[in-house]
N, C-alpha and C positions, 0 to 999 in steps of 0.2 A: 523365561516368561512362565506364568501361571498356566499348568495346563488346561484347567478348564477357561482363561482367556483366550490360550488359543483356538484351543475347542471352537469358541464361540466366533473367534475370528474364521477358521477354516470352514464352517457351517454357513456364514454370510458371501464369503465366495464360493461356495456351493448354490447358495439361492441364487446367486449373481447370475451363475454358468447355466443354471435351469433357465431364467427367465428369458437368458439372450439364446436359448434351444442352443446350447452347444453339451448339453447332456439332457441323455433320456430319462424317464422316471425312475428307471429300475436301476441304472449307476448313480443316480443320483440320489437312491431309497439305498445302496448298498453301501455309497462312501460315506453319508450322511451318520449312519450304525457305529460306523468307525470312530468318531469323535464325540464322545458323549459330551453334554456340559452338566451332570447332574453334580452335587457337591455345591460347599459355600466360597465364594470369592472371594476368600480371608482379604488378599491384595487390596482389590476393590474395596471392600470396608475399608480397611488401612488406610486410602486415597483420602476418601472421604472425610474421615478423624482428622487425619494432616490437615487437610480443605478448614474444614471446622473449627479444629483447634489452632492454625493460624492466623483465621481472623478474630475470634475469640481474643487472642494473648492481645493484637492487636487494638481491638476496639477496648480490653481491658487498660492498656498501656494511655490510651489516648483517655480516657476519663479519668484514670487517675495523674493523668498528668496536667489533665485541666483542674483537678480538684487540690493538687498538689502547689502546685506552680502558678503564677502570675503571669497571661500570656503576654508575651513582647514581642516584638518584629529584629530585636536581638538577639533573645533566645530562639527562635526560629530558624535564624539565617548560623547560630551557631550550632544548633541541632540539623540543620542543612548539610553544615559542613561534616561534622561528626560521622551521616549517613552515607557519604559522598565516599569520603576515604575508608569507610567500613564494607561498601560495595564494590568498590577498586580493589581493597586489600580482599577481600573473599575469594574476589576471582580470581589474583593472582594466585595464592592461596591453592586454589581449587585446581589449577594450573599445572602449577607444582607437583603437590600429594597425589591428584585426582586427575588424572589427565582423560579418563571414560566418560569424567563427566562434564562434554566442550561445551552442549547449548546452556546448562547452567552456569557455567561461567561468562561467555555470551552474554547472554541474561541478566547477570549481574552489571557487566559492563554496561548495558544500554539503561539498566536500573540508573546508574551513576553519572550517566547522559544525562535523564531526565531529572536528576537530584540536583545536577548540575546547572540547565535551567532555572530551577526554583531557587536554587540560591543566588544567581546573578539577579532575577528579577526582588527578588528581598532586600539584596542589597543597591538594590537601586530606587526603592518604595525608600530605603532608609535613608541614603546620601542622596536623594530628587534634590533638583536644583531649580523645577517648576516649569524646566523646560517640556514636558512632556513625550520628551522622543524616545518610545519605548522603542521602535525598531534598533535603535543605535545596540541595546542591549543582547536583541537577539544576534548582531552580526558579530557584537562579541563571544555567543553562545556559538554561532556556525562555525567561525576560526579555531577556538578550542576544541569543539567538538570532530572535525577536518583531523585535527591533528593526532586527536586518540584515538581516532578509526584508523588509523596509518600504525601508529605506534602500537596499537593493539590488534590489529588486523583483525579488527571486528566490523564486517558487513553490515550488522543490527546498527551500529553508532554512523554510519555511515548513510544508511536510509532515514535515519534521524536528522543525520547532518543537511539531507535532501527536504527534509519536511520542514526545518528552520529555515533553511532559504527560500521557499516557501512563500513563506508566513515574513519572512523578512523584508525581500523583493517589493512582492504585496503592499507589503506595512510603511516601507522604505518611499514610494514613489506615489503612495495618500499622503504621506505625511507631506514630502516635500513639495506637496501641490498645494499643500495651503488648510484643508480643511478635511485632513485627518482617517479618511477613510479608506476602506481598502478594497481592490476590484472591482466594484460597480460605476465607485466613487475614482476609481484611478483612469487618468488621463492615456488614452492610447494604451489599449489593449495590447496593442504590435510589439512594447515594452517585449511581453511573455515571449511572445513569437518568438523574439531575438533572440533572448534569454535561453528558449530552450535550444537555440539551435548552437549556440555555444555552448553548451554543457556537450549536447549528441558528439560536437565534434573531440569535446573534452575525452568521451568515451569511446569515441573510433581510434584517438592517438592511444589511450590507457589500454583498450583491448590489443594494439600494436605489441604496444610493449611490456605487456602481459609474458610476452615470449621470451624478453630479456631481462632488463633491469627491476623491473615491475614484480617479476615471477612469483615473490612473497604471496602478492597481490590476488592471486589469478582470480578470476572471477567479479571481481569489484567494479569492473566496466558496467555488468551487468544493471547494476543501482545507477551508475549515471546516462546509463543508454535510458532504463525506467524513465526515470526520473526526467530526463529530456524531453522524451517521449509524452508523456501527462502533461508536462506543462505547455506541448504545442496544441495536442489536441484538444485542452481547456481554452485556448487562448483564440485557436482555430472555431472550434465553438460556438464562443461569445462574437468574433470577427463575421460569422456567416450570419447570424442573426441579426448584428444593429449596427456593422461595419466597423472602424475605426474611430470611437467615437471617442467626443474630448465634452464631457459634462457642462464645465466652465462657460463653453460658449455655442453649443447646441445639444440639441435631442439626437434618440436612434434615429426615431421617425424619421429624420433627415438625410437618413443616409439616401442613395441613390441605386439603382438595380444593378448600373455596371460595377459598381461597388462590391456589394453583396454579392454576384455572382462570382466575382472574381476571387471574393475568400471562398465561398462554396465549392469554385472548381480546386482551388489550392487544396482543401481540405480533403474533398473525395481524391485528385490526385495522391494524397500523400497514404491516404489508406489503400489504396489500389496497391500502391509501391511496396506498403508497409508486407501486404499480404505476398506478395511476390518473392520478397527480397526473404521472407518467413521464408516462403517455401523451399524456396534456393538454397539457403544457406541452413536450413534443419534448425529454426531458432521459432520456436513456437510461442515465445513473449514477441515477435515482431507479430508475425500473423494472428494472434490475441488481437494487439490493438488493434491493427487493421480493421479489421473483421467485427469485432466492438465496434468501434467509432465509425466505419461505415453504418452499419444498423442505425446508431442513435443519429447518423445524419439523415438518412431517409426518412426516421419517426421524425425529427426534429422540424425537417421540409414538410413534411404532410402536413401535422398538427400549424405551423406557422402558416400553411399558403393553401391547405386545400379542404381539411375537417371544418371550417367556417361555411365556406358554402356547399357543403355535404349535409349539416346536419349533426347535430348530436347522435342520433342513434344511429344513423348508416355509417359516420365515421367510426365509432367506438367498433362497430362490426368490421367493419372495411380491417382496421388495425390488427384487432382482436386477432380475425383469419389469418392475417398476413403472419402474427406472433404465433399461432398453433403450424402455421406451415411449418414455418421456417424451424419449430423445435421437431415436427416431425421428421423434416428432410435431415437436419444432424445425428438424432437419435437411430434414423437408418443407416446414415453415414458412418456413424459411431459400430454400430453393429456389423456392418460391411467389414471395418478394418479389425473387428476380433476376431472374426469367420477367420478371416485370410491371415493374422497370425497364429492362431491354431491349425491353419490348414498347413500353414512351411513347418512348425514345429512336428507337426506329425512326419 
């Protein structure tokens, strides 16, 4: 590393340790002497030119290649493929020769995810048959993409492989209701519920067997515990605010209180849990959600059932305080638990 980068790094956890008083003036005017950052940040510029001059070649390559060339949805989908196996080969590539350099190769791979993408939907803009069902495309997109997250044991393609499904799910169950739309427009939010909670368990068996046959794997539970996770408490959500609702043949408004109540208890139950089960097991993406999505269920409750007949201005105040508490008590919280890791370090 650059030493006047680090310089500047070790000076910012200097400020850091001032502010939280875990040093006094005078250690921290003495350690401070010790890392100077004066000098130029050759690095730094160097970044920067890279930065510049990549997209440069690029935006150069793209105008002459429209001034050059006659654009087609042929040559696209064969310039697709070209970038496809040029990003696969890189990483391989980089693999090989370069083994210090994993998240650029990474990198590359999920580049070749998303290249991958664009070329199934090209060539389906090309071979359309006017049936319209783009979802069909992406679940061709999820299956291949499943397979080179395994085959390449990249995490990055795999979180992608979560965002496709997604988006496919979604896309998958407007279309086959008849008119096309996705989420607001799809029949039975509860779909998601299910959905997520078959993946969670996909991830409770994966993290099993993480231990054995899996082992390649470790960690890859991780993205589908996530990913479980997101989709119940989006699904949970929309379920607490307009119930189970099917568009086709009524409104939210319809829904009924035992209804509603009974996704609102589901939902705060499962963050209660979430935060629990965090804490228990030392897994701090569980107690994130929790803790998340508990908060935006109370703002959610307030603003839906109680800021109406409050008032514009006492509500926005009423929230406001409740949002400066709640970052004061953490930011205390937060400062509590550095006190008491510097205190056992010492």
């Amino acid at each position: 590393m650059n030493p006047v980068s680090r310089n500047r790094r070790v000076r910012r956890e200097l400020d850091e340790l001032l502010r939280e008083g875990l040093l006094s003036e005078a250690t921290y005017g003495h350690l401070r002497e010790r890392y100077p950052t004066q000098g130029w940040d050759w690095r730094s510029l160097g970044r920067w030119f890279l930065i510049f001059g990549a997209i440069s070649v690029m935006a150069g390559l793209a105008i002459l290649g429209r001034t050059l060339f006659d654009f087609t949805l042929t040559k696209l989908a064969a310039l697709l493929g070209v970038a496809l196996f040029a990003s696969l080969g890189g990483a391989r590539w980089l693999k090989r020769t370069r083994p210090g350099l994993v998240w650029t190769a990474l990198s590359l791979e999920l580049l070749g995810g998303l290249l991958l993408i664009g070329l199934t939907f090209t060539l389906g803009t090309i071979y359309s048959t006017g049936s319209g069902n783009w979802p069909a495309l992406l679940l061709i997109d999820l299956l291949l993409l499943l397979g080179l997250s395994y085959a390449l044991r990249n995490a990055l393609l795999l979180t992608l492989s979560a965002v496709v499904f997604f988006c496919w799910f979604g896309g998958f169950t407007g279309y086959a209701s008849g008119w096309g739309a996705y989420w607001f427009g799809m029949s039975y939010p509860l779909r998601f519920l299910m959905a997520a909670a078959a993946i969670i368990t996909i991830a409770v068996i994966h993290q099993q067997s993480e231990r054995g046959p899996l082992a390649p794997y470790r960690g890859f539970f991780k993205v589908w515990l996530s990913s479980g996770l997101f989709f119940a408490e989006m699904a949970l959500w929309l379920l607490s605010l307009f119930g189970n609702f099917d568009l086709e043949t009524h409104r939210w408004h319809l829904s009924g209180v035992a209804e509603l109540s009974l996704f609102n208890g589901l939902w705060a139950g499962l963050n209660v849990t979430l935060i629990g089960l965090g804490a228990r097991l030392a897994m701090r993406m569980l107690t994130g959600y929790g803790a998340t999505f508990l908060v935006i269920q109370i703002y959610t409750l307030y603003f839906a059932h109680l800021a109406d007949d409050l008032g514009l201005p006492l509500s926005l105040l009423i929230a406001g305080s409740g949002a400066l508490g709640l970052t004061f008590y953490l930011e205390r919280w937060r400062r509590g638990e550095i006190r008491d890791k510097a205190v056992e370090k010492s």
